[in-house]
N, CA and C atoms as an extended XYZ file, in Angstrom:
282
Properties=species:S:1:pos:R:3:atomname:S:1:resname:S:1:resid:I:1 pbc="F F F"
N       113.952       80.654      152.226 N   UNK     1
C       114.026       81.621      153.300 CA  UNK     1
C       112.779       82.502      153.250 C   UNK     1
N       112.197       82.560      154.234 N   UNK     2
C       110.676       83.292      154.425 CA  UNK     2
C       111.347       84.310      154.911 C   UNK     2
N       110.409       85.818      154.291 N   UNK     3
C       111.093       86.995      154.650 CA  UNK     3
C       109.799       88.007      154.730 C   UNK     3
N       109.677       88.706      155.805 N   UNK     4
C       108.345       89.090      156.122 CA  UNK     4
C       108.842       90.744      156.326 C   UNK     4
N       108.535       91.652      155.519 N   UNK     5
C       108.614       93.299      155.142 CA  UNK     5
C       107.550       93.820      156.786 C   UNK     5
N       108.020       94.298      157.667 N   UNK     6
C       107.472       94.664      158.580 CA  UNK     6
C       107.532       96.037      158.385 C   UNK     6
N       106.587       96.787      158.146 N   UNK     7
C       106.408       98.061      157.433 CA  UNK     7
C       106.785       98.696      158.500 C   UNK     7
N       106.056       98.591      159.741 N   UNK     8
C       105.708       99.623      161.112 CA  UNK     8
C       107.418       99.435      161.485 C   UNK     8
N       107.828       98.729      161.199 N   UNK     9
C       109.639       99.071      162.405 CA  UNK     9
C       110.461       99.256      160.740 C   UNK     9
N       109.917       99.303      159.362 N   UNK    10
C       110.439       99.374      158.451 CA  UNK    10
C       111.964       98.730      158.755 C   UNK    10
N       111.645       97.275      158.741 N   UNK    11
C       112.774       96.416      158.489 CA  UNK    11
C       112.344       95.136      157.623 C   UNK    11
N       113.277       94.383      157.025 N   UNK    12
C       112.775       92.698      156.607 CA  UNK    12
C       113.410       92.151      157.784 C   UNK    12
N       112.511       91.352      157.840 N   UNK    13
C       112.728       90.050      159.173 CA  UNK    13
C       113.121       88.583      158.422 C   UNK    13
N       113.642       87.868      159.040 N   UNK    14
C       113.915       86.492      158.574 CA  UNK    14
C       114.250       85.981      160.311 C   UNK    14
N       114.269       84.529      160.443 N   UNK    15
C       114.520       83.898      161.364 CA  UNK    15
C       115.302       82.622      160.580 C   UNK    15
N       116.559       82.236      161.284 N   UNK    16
C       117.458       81.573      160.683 CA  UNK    16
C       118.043       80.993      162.633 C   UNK    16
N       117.564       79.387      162.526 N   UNK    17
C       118.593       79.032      163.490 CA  UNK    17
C       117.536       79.559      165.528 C   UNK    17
N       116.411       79.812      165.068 N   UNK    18
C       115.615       80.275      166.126 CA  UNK    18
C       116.415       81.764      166.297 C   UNK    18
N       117.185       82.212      165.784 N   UNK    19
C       118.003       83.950      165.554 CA  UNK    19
C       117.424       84.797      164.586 C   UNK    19
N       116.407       85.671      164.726 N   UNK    20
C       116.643       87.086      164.022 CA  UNK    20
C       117.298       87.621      163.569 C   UNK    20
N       116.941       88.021      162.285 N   UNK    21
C       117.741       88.882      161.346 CA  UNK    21
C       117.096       89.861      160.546 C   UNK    21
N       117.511       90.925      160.667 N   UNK    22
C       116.881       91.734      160.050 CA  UNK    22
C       117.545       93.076      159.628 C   UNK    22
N       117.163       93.573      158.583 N   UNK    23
C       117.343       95.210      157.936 CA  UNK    23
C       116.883       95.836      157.814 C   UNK    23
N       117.556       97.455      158.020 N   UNK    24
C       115.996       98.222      158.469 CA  UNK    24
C       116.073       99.354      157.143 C   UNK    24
N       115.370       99.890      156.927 N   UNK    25
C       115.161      100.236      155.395 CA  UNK    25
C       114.977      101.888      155.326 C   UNK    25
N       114.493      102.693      154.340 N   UNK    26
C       113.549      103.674      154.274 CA  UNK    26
C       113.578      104.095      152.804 C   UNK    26
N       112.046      104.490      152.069 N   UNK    27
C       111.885      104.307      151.087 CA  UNK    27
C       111.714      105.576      150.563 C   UNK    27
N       112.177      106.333      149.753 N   UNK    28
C       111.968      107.817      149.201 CA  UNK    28
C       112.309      107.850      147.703 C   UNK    28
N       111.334      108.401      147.262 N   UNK    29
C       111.599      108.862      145.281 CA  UNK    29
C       112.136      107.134      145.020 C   UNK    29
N       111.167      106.278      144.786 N   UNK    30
C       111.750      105.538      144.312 CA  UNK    30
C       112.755      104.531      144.604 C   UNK    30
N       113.467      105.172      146.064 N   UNK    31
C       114.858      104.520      146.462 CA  UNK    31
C       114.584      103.571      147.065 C   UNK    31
N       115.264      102.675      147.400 N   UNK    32
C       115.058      102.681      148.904 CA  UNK    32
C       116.883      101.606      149.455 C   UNK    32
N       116.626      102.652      150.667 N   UNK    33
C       117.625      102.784      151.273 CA  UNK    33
C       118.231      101.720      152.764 C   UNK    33
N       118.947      100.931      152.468 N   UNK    34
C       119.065       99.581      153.333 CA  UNK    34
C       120.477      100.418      154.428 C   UNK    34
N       119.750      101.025      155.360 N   UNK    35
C       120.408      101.347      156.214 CA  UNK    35
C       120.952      100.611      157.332 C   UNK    35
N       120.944       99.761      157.877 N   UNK    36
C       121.090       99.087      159.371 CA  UNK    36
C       120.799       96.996      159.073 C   UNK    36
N       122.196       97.004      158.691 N   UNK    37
C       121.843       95.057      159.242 CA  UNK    37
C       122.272       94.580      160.458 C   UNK    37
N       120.898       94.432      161.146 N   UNK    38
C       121.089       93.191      162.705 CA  UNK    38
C       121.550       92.102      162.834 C   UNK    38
N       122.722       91.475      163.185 N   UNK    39
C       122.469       90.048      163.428 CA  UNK    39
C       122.728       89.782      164.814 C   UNK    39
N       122.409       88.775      165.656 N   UNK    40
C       123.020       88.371      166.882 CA  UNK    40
C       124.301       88.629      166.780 C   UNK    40
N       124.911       88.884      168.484 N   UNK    41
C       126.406       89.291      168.678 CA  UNK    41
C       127.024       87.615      168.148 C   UNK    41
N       126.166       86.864      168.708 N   UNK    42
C       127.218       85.153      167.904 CA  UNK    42
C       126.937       84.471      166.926 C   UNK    42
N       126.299       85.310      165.695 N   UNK    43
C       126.232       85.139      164.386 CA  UNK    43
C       126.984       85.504      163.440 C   UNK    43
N       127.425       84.325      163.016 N   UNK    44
C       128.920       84.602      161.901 CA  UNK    44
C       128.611       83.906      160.654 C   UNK    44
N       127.627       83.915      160.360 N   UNK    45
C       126.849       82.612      158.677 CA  UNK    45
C       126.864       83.899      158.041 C   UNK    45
N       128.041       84.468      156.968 N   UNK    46
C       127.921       85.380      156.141 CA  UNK    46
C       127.165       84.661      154.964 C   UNK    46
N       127.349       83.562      154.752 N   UNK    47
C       126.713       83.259      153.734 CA  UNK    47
C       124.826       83.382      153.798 C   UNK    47
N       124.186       83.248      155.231 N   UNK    48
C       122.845       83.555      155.124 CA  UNK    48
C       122.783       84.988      155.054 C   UNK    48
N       123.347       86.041      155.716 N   UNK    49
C       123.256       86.837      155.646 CA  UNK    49
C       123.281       87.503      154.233 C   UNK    49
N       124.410       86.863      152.817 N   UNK    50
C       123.852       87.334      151.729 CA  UNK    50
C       122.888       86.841      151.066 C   UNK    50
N       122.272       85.415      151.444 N   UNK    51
C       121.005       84.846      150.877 CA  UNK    51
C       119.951       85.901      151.113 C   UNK    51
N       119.912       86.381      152.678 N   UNK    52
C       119.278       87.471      152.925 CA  UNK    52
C       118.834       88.620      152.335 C   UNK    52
N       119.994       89.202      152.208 N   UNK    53
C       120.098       90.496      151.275 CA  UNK    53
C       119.768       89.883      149.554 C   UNK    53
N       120.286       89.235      148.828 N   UNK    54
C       119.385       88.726      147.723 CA  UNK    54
C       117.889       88.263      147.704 C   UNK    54
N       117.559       88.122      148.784 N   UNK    55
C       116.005       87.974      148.494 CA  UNK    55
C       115.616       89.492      148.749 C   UNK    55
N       116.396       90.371      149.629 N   UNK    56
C       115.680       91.671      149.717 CA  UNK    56
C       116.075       92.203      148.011 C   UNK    56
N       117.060       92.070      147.281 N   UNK    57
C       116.927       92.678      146.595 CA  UNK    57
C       116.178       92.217      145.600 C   UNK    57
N       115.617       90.930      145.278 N   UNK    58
C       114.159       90.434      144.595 CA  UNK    58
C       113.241       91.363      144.610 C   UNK    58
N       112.956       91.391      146.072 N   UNK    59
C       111.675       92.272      146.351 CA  UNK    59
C       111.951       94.176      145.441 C   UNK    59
N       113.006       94.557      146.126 N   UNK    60
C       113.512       95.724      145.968 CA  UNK    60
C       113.189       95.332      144.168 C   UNK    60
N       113.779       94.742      143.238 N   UNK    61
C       113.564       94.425      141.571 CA  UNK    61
C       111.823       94.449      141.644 C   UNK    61
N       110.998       93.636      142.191 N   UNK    62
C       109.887       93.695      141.649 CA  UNK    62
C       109.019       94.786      141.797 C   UNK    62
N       109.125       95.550      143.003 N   UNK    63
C       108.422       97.103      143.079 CA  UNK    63
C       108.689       97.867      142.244 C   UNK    63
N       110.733       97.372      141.815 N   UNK    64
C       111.270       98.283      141.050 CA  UNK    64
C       111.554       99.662      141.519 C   UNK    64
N       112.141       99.345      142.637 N   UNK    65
C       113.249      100.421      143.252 CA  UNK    65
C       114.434      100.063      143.174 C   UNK    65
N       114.927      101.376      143.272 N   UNK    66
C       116.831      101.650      143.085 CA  UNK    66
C       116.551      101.269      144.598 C   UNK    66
N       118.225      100.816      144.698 N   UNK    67
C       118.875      100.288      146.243 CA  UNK    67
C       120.250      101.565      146.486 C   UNK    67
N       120.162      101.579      147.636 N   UNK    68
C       121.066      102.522      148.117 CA  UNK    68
C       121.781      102.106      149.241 C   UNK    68
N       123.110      101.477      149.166 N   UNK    69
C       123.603      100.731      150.262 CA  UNK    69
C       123.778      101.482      151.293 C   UNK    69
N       123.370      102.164      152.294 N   UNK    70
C       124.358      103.045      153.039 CA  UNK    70
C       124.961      101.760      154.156 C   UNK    70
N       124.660      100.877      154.650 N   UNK    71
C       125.499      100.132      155.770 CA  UNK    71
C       126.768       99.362      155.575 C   UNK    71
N       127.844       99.427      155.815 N   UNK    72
C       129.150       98.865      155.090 CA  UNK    72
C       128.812       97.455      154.352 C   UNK    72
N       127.742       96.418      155.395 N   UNK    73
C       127.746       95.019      154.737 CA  UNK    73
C       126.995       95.216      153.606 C   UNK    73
N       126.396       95.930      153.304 N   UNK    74
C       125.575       96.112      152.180 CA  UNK    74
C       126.135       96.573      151.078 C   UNK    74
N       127.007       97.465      151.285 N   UNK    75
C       127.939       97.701      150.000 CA  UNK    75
C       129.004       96.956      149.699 C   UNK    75
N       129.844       96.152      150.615 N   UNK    76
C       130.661       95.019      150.645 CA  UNK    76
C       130.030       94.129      150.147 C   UNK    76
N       128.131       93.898      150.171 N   UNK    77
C       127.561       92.766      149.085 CA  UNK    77
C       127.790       92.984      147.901 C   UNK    77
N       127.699       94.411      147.929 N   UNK    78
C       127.287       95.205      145.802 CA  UNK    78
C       128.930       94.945      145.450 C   UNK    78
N       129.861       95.215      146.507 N   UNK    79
C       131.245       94.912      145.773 CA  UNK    79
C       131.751       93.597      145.380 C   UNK    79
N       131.253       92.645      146.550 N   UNK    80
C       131.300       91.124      146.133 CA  UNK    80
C       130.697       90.714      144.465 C   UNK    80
N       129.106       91.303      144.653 N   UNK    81
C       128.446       90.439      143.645 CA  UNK    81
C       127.717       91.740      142.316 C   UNK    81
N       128.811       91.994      141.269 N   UNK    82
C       128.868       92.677      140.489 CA  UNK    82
C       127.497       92.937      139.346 C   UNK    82
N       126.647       91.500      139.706 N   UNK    83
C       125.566       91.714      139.184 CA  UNK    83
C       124.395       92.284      139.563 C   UNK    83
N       124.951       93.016      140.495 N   UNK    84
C       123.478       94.013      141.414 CA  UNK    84
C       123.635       95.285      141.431 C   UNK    84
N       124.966       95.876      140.510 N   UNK    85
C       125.181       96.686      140.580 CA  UNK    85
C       124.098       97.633      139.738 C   UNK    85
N       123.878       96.986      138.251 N   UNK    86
C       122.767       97.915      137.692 CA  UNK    86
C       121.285       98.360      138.876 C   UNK    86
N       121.025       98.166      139.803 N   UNK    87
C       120.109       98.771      140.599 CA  UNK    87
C       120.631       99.770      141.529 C   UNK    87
N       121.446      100.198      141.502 N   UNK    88
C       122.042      101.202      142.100 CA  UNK    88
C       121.564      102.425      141.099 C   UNK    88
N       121.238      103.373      141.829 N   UNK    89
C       120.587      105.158      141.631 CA  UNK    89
C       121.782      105.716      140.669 C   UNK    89
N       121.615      106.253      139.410 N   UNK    90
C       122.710      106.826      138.721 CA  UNK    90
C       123.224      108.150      139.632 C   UNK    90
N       125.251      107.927      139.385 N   UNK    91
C       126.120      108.582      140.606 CA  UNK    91
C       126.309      108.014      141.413 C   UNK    91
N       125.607      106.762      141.823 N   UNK    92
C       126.157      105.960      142.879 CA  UNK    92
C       127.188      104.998      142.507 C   UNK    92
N       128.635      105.046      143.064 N   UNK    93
C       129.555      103.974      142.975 CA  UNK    93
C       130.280      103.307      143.731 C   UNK    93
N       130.564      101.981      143.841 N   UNK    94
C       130.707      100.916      144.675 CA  UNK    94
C       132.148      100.358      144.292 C   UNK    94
Protein backbone atom coordinates (compact mmCIF):
# COMPACT_ATOMS: atom_id res chain seq x y z
CA UNK A 1 0.00 0.00 0.00
CA UNK A 2 1.61 3.35 -1.21
CA UNK A 3 0.86 6.09 1.22
CA UNK A 4 1.76 9.63 0.35
CA UNK A 5 1.88 12.30 3.76
CA UNK A 6 0.34 15.39 2.00
CA UNK A 7 1.63 17.99 4.36
CA UNK A 8 -0.42 21.13 2.79
CA UNK A 9 -4.16 19.42 3.52
CA UNK A 10 -2.15 17.55 6.49
CA UNK A 11 -3.68 14.19 5.69
CA UNK A 12 -2.13 10.52 4.46
CA UNK A 13 -3.60 9.64 1.20
CA UNK A 14 -3.80 6.09 -0.14
CA UNK A 15 -5.90 5.03 -3.20
CA UNK A 16 -7.45 1.57 -2.88
CA UNK A 17 -9.96 0.32 -5.66
CA UNK A 18 -9.60 3.82 -7.88
CA UNK A 19 -11.28 5.26 -4.06
CA UNK A 20 -9.50 7.64 -1.78
CA UNK A 21 -8.68 7.33 1.52
CA UNK A 22 -7.40 9.35 3.71
CA UNK A 23 -6.61 10.88 7.43
CA UNK A 24 -6.20 14.05 8.39
CA UNK A 25 -3.69 14.65 11.14
CA UNK A 26 -2.02 17.55 13.25
CA UNK A 27 1.29 17.43 14.79
CA UNK A 28 2.20 19.25 18.21
CA UNK A 29 5.00 18.52 21.08
CA UNK A 30 5.79 15.48 19.62
CA UNK A 31 2.13 14.17 19.14
CA UNK A 32 0.50 13.73 16.59
CA UNK A 33 -2.99 13.64 16.43
CA UNK A 34 -5.17 11.40 13.83
CA UNK A 35 -8.22 13.38 13.84
CA UNK A 36 -10.65 12.71 10.81
CA UNK A 37 -10.81 9.21 8.68
CA UNK A 38 -12.40 9.65 5.03
CA UNK A 39 -13.66 6.90 3.24
CA UNK A 40 -16.24 6.87 0.34
CA UNK A 41 -20.02 6.76 1.44
CA UNK A 42 -19.78 2.87 -0.34
CA UNK A 43 -16.71 1.79 1.32
CA UNK A 44 -17.02 -0.98 3.76
CA UNK A 45 -13.18 -2.93 3.46
CA UNK A 46 -12.51 -2.42 7.27
CA UNK A 47 -9.85 -4.53 6.81
CA UNK A 48 -7.92 -1.88 4.32
CA UNK A 49 -8.83 0.67 6.29
CA UNK A 50 -6.71 -0.94 9.26
CA UNK A 51 -3.83 -1.87 6.84
CA UNK A 52 -4.11 1.84 6.45
CA UNK A 53 -3.86 3.06 9.77
CA UNK A 54 -0.83 0.48 10.46
CA UNK A 55 1.22 1.84 7.91
CA UNK A 56 0.36 5.36 9.37
CA UNK A 57 1.43 4.18 12.50
CA UNK A 58 4.99 2.89 10.96
CA UNK A 59 5.53 6.24 9.89
CA UNK A 60 4.15 7.85 13.20
CA UNK A 61 7.13 4.91 15.06
CA UNK A 62 9.87 6.11 12.80
CA UNK A 63 9.74 10.04 13.41
CA UNK A 64 8.88 8.72 16.75
CA UNK A 65 5.78 10.38 17.71
CA UNK A 66 3.13 9.57 20.30
CA UNK A 67 -0.38 8.94 18.49
CA UNK A 68 -3.43 10.44 19.81
CA UNK A 69 -6.60 8.81 18.58
CA UNK A 70 -9.18 11.44 18.73
CA UNK A 71 -11.62 9.86 15.75
CA UNK A 72 -13.78 6.87 17.09
CA UNK A 73 -12.20 4.43 14.19
CA UNK A 74 -8.97 5.17 15.40
CA UNK A 75 -9.41 4.33 18.86
CA UNK A 76 -11.65 1.27 18.05
CA UNK A 77 -8.13 0.32 16.09
CA UNK A 78 -5.94 0.89 19.51
CA UNK A 79 -8.84 -1.21 21.22
CA UNK A 80 -8.82 -3.99 18.61
CA UNK A 81 -4.99 -4.25 18.33
CA UNK A 82 -3.39 -4.12 21.87
CA UNK A 83 0.01 -3.87 20.48
CA UNK A 84 -0.10 -0.15 19.60
CA UNK A 85 -1.02 0.73 22.62
CA UNK A 86 2.60 1.55 24.01
CA UNK A 87 2.57 4.73 21.53
CA UNK A 88 -0.05 6.34 23.09
CA UNK A 89 1.03 9.85 25.20
CA UNK A 90 1.26 8.86 29.04
CA UNK A 91 -2.67 9.42 30.63
CA UNK A 92 -4.00 8.39 27.60
CA UNK A 93 -6.43 5.30 27.89
CA UNK A 94 -8.18 3.16 25.46
Amino acid sequence: MEIKDNEFQRQFETTVDDQMLSVEYSVQDRKIFLTRVNTPDDFDNDDVVNDFLKEILAIAEEKKLRVVPVHPKVASFFRKNPVYKEMLPPGIRI
